[in-house]
Structure formats: structure tokens, C-alpha cells
FIBADO-182106 format. One record per atom (N, C-alpha, C, O, CB): x, y, z. Coordinates in steps of 0.2 Angstrom, whole numbers, padded with zeros to 4 digits, always signed. Each point is the difference from the previous one (the first is absolute). Glycine has a CB too. Layout:
BEGIN
XYZ;...
This chain:
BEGIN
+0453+0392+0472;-0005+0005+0000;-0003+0001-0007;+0003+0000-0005;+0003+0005+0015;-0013-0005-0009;-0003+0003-0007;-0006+0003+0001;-0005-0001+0003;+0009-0008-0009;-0003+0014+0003;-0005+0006+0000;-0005-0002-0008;+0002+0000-0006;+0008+0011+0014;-0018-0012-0003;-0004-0002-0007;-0003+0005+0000;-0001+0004+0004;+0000-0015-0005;-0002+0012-0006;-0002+0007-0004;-0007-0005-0002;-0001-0006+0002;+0014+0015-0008;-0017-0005+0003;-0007-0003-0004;+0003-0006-0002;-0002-0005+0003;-0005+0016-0009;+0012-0011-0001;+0000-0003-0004;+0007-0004-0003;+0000-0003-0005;-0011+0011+0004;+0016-0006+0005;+0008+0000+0000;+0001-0001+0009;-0003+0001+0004;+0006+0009-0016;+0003-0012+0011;+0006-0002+0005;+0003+0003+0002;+0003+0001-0005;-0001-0007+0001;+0001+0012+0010;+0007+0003-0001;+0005-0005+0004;-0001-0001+0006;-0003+0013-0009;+0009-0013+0000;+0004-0004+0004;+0008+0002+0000;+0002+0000-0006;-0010-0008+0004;+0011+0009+0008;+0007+0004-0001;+0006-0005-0005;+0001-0006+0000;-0004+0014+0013;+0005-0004-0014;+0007-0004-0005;+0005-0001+0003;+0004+0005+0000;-0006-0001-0008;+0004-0010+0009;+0006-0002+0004;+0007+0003-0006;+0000+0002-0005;-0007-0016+0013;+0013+0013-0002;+0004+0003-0002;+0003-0005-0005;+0004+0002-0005;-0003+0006+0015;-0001-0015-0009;+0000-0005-0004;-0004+0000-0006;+0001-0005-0003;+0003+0000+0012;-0008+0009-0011;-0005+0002-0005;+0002+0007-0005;-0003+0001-0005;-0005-0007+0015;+0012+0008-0008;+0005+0007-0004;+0000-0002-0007;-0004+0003-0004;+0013+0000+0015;-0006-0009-0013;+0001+0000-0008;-0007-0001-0005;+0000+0002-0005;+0011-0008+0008;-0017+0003+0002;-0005+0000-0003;-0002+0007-0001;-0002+0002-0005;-0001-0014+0009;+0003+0014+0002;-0002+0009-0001;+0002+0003-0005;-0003+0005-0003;+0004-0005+0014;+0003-0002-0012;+0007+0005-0005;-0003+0000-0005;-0003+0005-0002;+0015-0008+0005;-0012-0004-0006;-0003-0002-0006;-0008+0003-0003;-0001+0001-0006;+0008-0011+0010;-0013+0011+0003;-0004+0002-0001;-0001+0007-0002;-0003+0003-0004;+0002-0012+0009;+0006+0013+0002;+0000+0007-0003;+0004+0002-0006;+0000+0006-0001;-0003-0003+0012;+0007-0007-0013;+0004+0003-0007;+0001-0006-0007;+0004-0001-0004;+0005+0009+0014;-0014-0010-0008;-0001-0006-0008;-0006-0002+0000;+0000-0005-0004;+0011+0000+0004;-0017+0007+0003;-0008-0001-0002;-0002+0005-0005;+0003+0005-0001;-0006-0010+0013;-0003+0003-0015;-0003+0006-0003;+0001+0005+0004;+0004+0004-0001;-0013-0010-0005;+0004+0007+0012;+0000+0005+0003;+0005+0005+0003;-0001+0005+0003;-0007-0011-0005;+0014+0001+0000;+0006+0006+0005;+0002+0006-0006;+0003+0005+0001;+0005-0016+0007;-0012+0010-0015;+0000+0006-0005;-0003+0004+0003;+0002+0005-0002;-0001-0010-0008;-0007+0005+0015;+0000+0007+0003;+0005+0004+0005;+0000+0006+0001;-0011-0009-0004;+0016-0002+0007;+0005+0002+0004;+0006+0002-0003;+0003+0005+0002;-0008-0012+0004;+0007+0002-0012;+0007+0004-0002;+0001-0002-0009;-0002-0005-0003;+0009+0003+0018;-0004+0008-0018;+0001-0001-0007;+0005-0003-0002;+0003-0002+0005;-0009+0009-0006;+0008-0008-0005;+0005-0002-0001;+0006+0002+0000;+0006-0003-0002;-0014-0001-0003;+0008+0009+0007;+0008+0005+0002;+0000+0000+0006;+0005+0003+0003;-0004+0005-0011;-0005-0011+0011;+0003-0003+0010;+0002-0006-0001;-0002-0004+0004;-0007+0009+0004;+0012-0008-0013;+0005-0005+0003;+0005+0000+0004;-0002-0003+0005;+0001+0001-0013;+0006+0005+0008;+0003+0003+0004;-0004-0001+0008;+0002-0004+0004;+0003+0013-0016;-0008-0005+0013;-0005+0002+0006;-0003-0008+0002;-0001-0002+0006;-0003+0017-0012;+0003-0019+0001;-0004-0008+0003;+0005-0003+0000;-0001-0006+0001;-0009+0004-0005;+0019+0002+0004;+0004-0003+0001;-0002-0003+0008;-0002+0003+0004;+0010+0004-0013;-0009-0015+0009;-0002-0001+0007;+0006+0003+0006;-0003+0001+0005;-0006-0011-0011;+0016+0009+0005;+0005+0005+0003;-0004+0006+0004;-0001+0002+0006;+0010-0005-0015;-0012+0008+0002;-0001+0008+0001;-0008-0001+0004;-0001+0005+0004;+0008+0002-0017;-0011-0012+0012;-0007+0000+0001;-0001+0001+0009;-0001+0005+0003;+0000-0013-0014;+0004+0000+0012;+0002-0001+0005;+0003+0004+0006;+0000-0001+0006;+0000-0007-0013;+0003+0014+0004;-0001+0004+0003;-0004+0005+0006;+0001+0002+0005;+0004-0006-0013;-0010+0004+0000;-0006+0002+0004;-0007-0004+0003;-0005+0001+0004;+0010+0007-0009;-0004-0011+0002;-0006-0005+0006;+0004-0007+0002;+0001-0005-0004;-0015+0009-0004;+0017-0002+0013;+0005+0000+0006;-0002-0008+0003;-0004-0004-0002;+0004+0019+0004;+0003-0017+0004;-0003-0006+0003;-0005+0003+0005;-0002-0004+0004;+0013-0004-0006;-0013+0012+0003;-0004+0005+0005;-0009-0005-0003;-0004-0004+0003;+0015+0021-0002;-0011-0014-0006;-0007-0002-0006;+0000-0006+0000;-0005-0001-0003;+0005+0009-0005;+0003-0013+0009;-0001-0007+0000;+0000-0004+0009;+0002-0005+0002;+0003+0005-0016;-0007+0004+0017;-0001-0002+0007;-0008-0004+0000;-0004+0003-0004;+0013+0007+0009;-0011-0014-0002;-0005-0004+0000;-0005+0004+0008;-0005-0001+0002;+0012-0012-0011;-0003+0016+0012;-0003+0005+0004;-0001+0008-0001;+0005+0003+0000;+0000-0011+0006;-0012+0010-0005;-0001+0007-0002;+0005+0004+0005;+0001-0001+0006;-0015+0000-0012;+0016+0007+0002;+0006+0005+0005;-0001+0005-0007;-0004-0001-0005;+0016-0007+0014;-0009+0012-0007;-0002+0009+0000;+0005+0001-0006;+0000+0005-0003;-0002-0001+0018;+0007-0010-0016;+0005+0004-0006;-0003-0005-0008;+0004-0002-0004;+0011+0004+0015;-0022-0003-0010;-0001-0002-0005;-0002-0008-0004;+0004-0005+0002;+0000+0015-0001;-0007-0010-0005;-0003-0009+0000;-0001+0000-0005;-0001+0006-0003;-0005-0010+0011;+0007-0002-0013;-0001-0003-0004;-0006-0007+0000;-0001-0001+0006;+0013+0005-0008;-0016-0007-0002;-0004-0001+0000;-0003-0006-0009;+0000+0001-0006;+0001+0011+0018;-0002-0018-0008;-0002-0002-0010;-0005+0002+0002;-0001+0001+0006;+0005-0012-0013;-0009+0013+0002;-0008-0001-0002;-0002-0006-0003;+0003-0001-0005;-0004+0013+0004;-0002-0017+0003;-0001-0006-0001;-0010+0001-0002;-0004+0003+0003;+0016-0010+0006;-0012+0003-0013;-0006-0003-0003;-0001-0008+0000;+0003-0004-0004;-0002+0014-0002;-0005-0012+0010;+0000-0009+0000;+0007-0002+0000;+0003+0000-0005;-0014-0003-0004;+0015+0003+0016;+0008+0000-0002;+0004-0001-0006;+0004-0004-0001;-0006+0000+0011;+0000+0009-0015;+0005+0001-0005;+0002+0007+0004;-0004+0004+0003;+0001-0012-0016;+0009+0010+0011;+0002+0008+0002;+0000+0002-0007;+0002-0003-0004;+0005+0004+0015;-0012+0006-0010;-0002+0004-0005;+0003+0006-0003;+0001+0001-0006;-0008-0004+0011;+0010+0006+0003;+0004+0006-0001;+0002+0003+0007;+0000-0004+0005;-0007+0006-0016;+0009+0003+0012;+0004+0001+0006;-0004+0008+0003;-0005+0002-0002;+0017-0009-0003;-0009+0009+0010;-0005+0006+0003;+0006+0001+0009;+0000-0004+0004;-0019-0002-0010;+0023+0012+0005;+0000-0001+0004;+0000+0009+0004;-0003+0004-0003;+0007-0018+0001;+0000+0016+0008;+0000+0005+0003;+0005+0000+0000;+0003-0005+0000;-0012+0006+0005;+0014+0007-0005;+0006+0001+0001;-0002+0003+0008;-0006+0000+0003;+0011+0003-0018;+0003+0000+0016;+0001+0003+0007;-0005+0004+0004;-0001+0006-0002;+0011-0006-0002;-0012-0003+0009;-0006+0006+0002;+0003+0008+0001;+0006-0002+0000;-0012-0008+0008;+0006+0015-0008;+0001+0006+0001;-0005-0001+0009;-0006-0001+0002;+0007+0009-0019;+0006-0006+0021;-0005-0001+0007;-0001+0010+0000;-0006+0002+0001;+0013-0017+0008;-0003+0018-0009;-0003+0008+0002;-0006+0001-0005;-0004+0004+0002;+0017+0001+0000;-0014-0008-0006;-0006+0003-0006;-0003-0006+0003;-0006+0002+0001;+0011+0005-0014;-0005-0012+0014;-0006-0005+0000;-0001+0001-0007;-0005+0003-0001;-0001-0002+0013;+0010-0006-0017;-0003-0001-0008;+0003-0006-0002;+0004-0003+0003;-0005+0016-0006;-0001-0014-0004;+0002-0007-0001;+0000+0002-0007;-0002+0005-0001;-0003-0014+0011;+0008+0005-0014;+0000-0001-0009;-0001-0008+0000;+0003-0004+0004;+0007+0016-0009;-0014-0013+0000;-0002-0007-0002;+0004+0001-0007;+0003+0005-0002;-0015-0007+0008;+0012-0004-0009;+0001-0005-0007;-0004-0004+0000;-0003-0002+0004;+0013+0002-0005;-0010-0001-0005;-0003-0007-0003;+0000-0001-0006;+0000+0005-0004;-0006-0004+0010;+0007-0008-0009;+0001-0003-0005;-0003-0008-0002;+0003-0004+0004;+0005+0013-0002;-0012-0010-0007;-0003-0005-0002;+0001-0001-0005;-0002+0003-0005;-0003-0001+0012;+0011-0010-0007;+0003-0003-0005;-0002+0000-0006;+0003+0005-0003;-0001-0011+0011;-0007+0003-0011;-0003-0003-0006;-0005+0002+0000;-0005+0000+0004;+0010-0009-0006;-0004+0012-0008;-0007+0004-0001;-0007-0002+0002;-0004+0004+0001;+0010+0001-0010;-0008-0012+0008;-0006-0004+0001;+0000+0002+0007;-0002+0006+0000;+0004-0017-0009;-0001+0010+0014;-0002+0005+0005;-0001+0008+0002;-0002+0004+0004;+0006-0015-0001;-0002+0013-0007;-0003+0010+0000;-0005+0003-0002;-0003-0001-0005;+0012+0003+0003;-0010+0000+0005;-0011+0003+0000;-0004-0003+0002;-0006+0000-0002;+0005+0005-0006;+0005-0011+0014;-0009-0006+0001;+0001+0002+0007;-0002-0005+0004;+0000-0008-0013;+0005+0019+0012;-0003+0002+0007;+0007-0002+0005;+0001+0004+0005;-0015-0007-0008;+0016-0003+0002;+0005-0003+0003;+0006+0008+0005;+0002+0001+0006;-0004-0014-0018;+0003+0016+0008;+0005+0005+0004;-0003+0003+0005;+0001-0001+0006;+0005+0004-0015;-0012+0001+0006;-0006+0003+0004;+0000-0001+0007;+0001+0004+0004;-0007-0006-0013;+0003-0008+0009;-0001-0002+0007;+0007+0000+0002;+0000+0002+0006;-0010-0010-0006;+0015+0008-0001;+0006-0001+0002;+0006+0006+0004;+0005+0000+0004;-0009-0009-0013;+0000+0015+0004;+0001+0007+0004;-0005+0000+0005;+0001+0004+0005;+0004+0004-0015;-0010-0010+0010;-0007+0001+0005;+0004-0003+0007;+0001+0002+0006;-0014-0003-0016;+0015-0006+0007;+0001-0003+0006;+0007+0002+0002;+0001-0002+0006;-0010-0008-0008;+0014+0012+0000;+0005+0003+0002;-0002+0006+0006;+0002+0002+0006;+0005-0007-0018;-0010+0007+0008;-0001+0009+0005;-0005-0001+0004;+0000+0004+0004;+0001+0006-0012;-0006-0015+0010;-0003-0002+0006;+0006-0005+0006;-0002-0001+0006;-0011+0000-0016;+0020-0002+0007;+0003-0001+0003;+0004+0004+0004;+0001-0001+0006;-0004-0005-0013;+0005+0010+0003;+0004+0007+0002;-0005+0004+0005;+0001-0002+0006;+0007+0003-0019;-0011+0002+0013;-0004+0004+0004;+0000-0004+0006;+0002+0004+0005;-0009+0000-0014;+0004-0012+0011;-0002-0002+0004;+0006-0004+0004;-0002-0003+0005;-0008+0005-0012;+0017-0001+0004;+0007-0002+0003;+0003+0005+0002;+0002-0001+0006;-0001-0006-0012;+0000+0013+0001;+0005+0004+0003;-0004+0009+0002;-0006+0002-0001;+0018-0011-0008;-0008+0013+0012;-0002+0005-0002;+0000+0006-0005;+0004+0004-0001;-0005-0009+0009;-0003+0003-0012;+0001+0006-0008;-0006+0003-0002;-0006-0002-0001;+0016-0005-0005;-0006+0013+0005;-0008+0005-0001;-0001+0001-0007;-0006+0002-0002;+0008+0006+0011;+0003-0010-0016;+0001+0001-0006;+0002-0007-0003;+0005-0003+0001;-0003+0015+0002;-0005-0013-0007;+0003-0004-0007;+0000+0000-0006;-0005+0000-0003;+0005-0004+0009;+0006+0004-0008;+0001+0005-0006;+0002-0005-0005;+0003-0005+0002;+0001+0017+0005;-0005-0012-0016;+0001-0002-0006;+0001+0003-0004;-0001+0006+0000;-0004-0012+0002;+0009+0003-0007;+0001+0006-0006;+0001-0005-0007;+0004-0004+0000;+0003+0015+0007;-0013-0009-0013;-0001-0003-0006;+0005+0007-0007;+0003+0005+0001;-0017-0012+0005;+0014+0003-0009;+0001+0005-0007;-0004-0001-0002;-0004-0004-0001;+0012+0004-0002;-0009+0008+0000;-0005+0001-0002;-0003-0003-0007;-0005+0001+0000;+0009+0008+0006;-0003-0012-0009;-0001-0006-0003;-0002-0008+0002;-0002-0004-0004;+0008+0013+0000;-0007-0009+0011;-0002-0006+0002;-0008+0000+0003;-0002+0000+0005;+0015-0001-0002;-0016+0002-0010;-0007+0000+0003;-0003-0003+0002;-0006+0002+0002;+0006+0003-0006;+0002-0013+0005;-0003-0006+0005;+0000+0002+0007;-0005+0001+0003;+0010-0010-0011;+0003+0009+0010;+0003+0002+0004;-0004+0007+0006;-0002-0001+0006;+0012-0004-0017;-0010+0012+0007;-0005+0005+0001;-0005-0003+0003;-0002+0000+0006;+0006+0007-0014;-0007-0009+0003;-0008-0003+0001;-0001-0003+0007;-0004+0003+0004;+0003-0006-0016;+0005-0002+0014;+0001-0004+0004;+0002+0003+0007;-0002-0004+0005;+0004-0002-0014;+0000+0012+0010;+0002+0004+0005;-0006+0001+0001;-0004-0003+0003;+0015+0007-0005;-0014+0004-0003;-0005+0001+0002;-0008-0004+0004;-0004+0003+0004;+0013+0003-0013;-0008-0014+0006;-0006-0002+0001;+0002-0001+0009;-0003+0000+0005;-0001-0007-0020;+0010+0006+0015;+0000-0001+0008;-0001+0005+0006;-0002-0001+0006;+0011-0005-0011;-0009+0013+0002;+0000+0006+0002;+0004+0002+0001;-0001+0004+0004;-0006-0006+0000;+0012+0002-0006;+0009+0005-0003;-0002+0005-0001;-0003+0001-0005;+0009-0008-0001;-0004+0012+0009;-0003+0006-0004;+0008+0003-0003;+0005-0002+0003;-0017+0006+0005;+0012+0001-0014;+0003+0002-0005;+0004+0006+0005;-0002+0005+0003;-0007-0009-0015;+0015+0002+0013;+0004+0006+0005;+0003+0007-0004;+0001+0005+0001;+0003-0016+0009;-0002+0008-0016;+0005+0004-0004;+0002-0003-0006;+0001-0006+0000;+0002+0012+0009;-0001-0002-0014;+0003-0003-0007;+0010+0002+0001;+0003+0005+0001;-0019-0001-0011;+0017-0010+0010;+0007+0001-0001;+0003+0002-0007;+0000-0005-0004;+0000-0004+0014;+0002+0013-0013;+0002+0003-0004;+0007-0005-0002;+0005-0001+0003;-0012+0014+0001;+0005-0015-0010;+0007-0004-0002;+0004-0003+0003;+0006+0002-0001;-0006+0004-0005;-0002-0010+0009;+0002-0002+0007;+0005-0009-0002;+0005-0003+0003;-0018+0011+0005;+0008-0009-0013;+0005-0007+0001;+0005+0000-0010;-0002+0004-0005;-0011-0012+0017;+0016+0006-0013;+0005-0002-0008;-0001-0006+0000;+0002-0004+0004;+0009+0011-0004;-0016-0008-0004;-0004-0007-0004;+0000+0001-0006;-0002+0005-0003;-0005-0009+0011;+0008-0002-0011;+0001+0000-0008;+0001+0005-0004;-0004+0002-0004;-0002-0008+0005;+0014+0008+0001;+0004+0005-0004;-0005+0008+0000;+0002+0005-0003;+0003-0016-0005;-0010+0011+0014;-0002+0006+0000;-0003+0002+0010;-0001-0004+0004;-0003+0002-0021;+0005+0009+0018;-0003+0001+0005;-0007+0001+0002;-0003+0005-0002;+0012-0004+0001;-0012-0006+0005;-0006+0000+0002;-0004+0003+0006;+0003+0000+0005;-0001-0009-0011;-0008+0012+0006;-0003+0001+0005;-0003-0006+0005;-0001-0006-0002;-0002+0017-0006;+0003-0009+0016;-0002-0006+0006;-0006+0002+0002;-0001+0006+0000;+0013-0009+0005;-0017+0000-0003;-0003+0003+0005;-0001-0004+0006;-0002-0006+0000;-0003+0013-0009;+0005-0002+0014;+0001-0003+0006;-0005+0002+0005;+0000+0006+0002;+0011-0008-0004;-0015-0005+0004;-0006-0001+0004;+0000-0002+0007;+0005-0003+0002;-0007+0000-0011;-0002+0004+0014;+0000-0002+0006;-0006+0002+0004;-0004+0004-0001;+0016-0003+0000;-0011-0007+0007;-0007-0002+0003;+0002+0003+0007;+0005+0001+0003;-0009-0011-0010;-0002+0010+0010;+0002+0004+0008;-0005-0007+0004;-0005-0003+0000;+0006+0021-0002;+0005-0019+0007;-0005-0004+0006;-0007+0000-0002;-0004-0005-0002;+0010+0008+0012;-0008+0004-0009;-0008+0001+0003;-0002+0001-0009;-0007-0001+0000;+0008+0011+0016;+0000-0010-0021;-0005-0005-0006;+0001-0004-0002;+0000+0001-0006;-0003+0005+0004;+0006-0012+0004;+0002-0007-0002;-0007-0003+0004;-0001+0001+0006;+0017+0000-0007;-0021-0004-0002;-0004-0003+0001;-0002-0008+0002;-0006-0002+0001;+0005+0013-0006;
């Protein structure tokens, strides 16, 4: 299965595909916006593996969440996927991450949240999908917003990154303005 966007791939991540994953979300440039250097501990792939489970590498969309490369001209870029649907709330939380800095700010995530939440809408049913940046991630922000994210609330010192606590803010789109 591949879900195409404007300008990117999404393609799910086999479960035979886990180490590549690993590597991208905890040893690319861009997993420095995922985890600092005092989440060793926390990327142990033992402790990781925990949480993004064998559920996330199914190559069939289901409700307990997906993984996903983002490919450009089949190289993989970066990754994008959906945790557990919330079926009572009808809501979703995205991720995303894109490997190497030479691909960040040329749009690539953009189409790739566009085309994830034109997937999701049109697969399952969900009224909400929800993200969350630090506040310092002003690519990131940007990026939400251009999609139509709207700004739900500021999470108050929500995350312990680089020996200090940081503010989150957390975004979300509704069915009916996802365009």
C-alpha cells in the first residue's frame, strides 16, 4: 500500500524495518527535536520498543496505530505516523520526523501531514486530530498552522528537554476544516 501526497510517498514500515526506524527516530539530525541527550536511557531500543510496539509496523491500517516512511524519489526521508485511535472521542495524535537537515523547510512534512489526514478522515472514523510542538519548534508550528491546525492550548512545562522544562503547544484539526 502507498498513500501519495503532492510531492512524497507514505509507505507503512514493515516490522522487519524496526532497526531502520530506530535509527532514524534516535540518531538523525532530526530526532534532536524528539529526544535530548538525557533520553538515553528512554531510546534504549529494549525501553523504545516498548512503545511503538509491533501494532505500528503492520502494513494494514487498524485503529491501534501506523507507522509510515515518508519517501522522496524512493529514498526515505523521514517518518509520520498515527498512534491509537481514541474510539469514544473519535481523535487521533500524529508524529513526525524528518531525517536530515537538507530536507527541512522544503515542504516535504507539510504534504506528508496533508496527505496522512486526507488518509485518516477518508478511512476511519475521526472527528479530531491532534499534534503537539515545543515551543521552540518554529518550523514545526509553522507547518501545522499552514495545514489548518488550529492552536488548542499551551501546555505549561510539559516536556524535560535539555536539562530544562519546556512549554508544548498542542494543535488540532476537525473533520469539517481539513480541506
Amino acid at each position: 500500500m502507498e498513500i501519495r501526497g503532492k510531492r512524497v510517498v507514505l509507505i507503512p514500515i514493515k516490522l522487519g524495518e524496526k532497526d531502520e526506524f530506530y535509527k532514524l527516530v534516535t540518531k538523525s539530525y532530526g530526532s534532536k527535536f524528539w529526544y535530548d541527550k538525557k533520553d538515553k536511557e528512554w531510546t534504549k531500543k529494549e525501553n523504545f520498543f516498548k512503545r511503538w510496539n509491533k501494532n505500528y509496523f503492520s502494513i494494514k491500517p487498524n485503529e491501534n496505530g501506523q507507522c509510515f516512511w515518508i519517501v522522496l524519489k524512493r529514498k526515505k526521508i523521514g517518518q509520520i505516523n498515527y498512534n491509537s485511535i481514541h474510539k469514544r472521542n473519535k481523535n487521533v495524535e500524529l508524529d513526525i520526523i524528518i531525517g536530515e537537515k537538507k530536507n527541512i523547510g522544503k515542504g516535504y512534512g507539510t504534504d506528508a501531514l496533508r496527505t496522512l489526514l486526507k488518509f485518516l478522515f477518508e478511512n476511519f472514523d475521526i472527528h479530531k486530530v491532534w499534534i503537539e510542538a515545543r515551543v521552540d519548534n518554529t518550523r514545526a508550528i509553522s507547518a501545522y498552522k499552514k495545514i489548518g491546525f488550529k492552536r488548542e492550548g499551551l501546555l505549561r512545562e510539559e516536556n524535560y528537554f535539555n536539562g530544562k522544562f519546556v512549554d508544548c503547544i498542542r494543535f488540532g484539526i476537525l473533520r469539517k476544516e481539513f480541506k
